[in-house]
N, C-alpha and C positions, 0 to 999 in steps of 0.2 A: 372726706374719704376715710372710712375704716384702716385705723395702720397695718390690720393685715396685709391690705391691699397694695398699701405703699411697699412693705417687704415680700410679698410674693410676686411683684412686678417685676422684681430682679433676678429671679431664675434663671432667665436665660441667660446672662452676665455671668451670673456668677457658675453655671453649666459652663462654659465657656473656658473660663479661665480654669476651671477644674479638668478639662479637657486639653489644656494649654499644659498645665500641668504632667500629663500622662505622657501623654503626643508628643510635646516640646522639649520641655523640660529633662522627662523621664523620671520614673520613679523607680525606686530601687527593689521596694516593697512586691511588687507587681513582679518582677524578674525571682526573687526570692519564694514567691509564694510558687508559682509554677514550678519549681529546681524542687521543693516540698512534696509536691503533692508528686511528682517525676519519680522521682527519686528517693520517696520514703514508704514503699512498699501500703501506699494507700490504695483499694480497691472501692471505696464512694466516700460524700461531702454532705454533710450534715450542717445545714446552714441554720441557725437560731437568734430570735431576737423577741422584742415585746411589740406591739402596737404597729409604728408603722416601719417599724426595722425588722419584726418581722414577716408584715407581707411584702417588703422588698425582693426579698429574694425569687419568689415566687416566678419571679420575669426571669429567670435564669435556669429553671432547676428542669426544663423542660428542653433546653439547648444542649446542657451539660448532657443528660440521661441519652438520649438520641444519637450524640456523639461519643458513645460507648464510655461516660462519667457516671456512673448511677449518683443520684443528688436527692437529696430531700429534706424539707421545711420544717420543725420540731419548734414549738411555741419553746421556749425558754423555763417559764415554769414547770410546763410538764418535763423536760427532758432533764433539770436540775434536780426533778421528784424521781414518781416510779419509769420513767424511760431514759433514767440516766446509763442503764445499761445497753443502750443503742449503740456507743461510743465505744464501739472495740478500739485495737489495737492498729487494724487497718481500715478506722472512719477517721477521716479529717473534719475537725469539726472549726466552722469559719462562724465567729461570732459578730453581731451585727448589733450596733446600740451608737444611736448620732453621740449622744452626751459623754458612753461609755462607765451611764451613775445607774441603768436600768437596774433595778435590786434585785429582780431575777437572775436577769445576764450576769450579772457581776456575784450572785449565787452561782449560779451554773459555771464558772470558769472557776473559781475556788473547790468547790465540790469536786470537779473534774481532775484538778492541780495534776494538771499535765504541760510540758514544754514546749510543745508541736502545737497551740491552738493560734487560729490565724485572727485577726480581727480587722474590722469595717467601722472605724471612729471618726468624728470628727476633733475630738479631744484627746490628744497622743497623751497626756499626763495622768489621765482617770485611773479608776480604778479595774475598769475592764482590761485597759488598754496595757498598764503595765502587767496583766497575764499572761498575755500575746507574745508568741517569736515574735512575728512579721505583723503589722500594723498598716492597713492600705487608707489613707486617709480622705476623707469625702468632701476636705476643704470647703465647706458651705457657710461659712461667718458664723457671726452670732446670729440667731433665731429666738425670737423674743414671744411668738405666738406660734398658733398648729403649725404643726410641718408640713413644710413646704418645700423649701431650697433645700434642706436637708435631705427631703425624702428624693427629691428625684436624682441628687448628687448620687445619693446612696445605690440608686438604681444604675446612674452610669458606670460608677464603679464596680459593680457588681457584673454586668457588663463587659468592662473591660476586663474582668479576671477572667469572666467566661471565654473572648476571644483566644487570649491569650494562651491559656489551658487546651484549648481546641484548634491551635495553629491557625487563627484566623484574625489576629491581631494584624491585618494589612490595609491596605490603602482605600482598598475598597468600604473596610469596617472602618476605619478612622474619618472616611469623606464623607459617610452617612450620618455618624455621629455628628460630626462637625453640622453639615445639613440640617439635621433635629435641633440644634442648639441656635443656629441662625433665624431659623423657623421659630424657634420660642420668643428670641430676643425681638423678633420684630412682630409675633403675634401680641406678647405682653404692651410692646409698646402702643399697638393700635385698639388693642381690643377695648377701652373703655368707650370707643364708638358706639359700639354695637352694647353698651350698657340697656338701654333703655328696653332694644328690640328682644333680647334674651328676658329680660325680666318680667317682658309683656308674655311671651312663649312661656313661662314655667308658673303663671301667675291661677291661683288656686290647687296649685300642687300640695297635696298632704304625705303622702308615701312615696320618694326614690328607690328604683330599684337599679339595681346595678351588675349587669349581665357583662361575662365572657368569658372568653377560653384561652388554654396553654398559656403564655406567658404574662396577656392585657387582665387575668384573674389578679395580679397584683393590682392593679390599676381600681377593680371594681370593690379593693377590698379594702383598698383606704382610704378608695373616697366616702364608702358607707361609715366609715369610724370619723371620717371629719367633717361630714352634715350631720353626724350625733353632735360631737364635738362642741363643733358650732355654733349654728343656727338650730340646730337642735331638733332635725326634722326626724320621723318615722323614714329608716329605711332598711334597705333590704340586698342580700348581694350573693353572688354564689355563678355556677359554670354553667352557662347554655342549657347542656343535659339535666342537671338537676332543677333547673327553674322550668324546665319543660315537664316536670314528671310535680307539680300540683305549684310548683312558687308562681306563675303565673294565672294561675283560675281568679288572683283577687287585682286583674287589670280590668280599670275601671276610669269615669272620669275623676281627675283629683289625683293618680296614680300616673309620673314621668318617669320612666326605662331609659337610665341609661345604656347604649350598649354601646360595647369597646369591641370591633371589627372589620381587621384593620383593611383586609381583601374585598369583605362582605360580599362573597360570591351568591351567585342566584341558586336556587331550588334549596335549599339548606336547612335545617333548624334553625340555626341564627335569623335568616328570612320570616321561617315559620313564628318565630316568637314572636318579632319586629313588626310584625302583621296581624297578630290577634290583640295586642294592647291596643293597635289602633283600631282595630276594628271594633275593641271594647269602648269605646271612646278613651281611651290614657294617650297621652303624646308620647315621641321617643327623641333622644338627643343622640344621635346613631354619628362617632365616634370614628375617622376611617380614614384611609388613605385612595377610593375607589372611588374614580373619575362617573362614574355611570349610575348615580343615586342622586334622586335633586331631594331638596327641601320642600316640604308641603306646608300648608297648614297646620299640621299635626306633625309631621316630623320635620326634624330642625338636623342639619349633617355638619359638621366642621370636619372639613379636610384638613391635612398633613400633609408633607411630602411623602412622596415614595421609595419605601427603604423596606429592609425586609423584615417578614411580620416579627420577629422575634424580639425585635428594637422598636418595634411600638409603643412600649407602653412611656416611652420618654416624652412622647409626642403629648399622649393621652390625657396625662396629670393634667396639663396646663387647662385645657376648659372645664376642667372637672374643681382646679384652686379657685380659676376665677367665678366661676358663679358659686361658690360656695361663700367669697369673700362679700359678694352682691349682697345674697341671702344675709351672713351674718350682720352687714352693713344699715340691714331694715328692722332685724331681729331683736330682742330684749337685750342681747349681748352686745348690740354695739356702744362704744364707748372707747 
């Protein structure tokens, strides 16, 4: 077994106690950073990171905006460069980097050398970290290959800030979490099962695509960067709308979509996409929490429990680590 595999098996554990953490424990960071953004004459949240700390946020900045928070996603290089003047006086700007060594992020918080920057670390001691007022910690251990644990901690947290900020930090939001993180600990622990039957389903694949909307577009955006990563496959990733206006014309056999959709209601575009790779001959791994879609031939469904779509994409990650881990396991990189 690929030691990826060995450590990305432990997600839901380690989700868990990170959630145990917030939940139980309490963090002080989380109460801090909401009294901030209350009470410091901020009117939106500029969230930045590199690779996969930056599309974390992604699963948030859609929650936040709708609930009258205007929010948005700035790569870290560009916004340390020419969109360092994004960062007025009333932007909060929430820094995100696991290690807290990103040389962007850790540019961009000096350049900025402001005392209100919030940060999303798993290493309180770095160099990002001691920029930070308030430091929300993503408690995901060491990580010794691609992100895994880190990234999807980083998305709870992220998460949790979101409720919290939007008075929905309640029981209803803590049972569903809890739920998704039950869900991972006992998908992780059974899915080497179904090894065989998945790697027969995606066997002559050359191009992943990786389709979805509002929050699950974090989800399709790192998993495209960690089957680069990895196993080292052609892939491809971007929102519903845009994969319908030509990223689709090149489904074909050899060509597996994943989509992340979490309702996946009938008559749709997301339907419409889902429907013409197959019909191209390409398979789809269609990603969802919706009782009423079976598995084909050609398409392959793993359900989730049912939570609301905006907490998706915690669910998501996990079949998207593990067959990448497969993949890598067969690939020139394993070792």
């Amino acid at each position: 077994m690929h030691p990826f595999i060995v450590e990305s098996s432990t997600q839901g554990i380690v989700l868990q106690e990170c959630l145990k953490a917030y939940f139980v424990d309490g963090q002080k960071g989380l109460e801090e950073f909401v009294k901030l953004y209350r009470h410091g004459g901020y009117k939106r949240i500029v969230f930045s990171g590199m690779g996969s700390s930056y599309y974390a946020p992604f699963s948030v900045v859609g929650k936040l905006t709708e609930n009258g928070i205007p929010a948005f996603v700035i790569n870290a290089a560009e916004l340390s460069g020419p969109q360092l003047g994004l960062i007025e006086k009333d932007t909060l700007l929430v820094a995100v980097s696991q290690s807290g060594n990103s040389l962007e992020t850790v540019n961009l918080v000096n350049r900025l050398d402001r005392d209100d920057i919030v940060g999303v670390c798993n290493v309180m001691d770095s160099p990002m970290a001691q920029k930070c007022r308030i430091i929300l910690p993503i408690l995901s251990g060491t990580e010794k290959f691609i992100s895994s644990k880190s990234y999807l901690n980083t998305v709870a947290v992220l998460m949790m800030m979101t409720a919290a900020l939007i008075n929905e930090f309640n029981d209803s939001f803590k049972n569903q979490m809890q739920t998704l993180a039950e869900w991972a600990t006992e998908y992780l622990k059974n899915v080497q099962a179904k090894r065989n039957e998945v790697m027969s389903f995606v066997e002559g694949t050359d191009i992943f695509d990786f389709i979805a909307d509002h929050g699950s577009v974090a989800t399709a955006y790192q998993a495209c960067l960690i089957f680069r990563e990895g196993p080292q496959f052609a892939t491809y990733s971007n929102i519903t709308a845009e994969y319908s206006h030509g990223g689709y014309l090149l489904a074909k056999p050899g060509v597996t979509g994943f989509q992340f959709d979490p309702k996946a209601p009938k008559n749709t575009i997301e339907e419409n996409m889902r429907n013409y790779v197959l019909d191209k001959g390409g398979k789809v791994i269609l990603i969802t929490s919706a009782k009423d879609v079976e598995s084909t031939d050609m398409l392959r469904v793993v359900r989730y429990p049912e939570v609301d779509a905006w907490l998706a994409p915690i669910a998501e990650a996990l079949p998207v680590t593990t067959l990448m881990g497969w993949l890598l396991e067969v690939s020139n990189n394993a070792g």
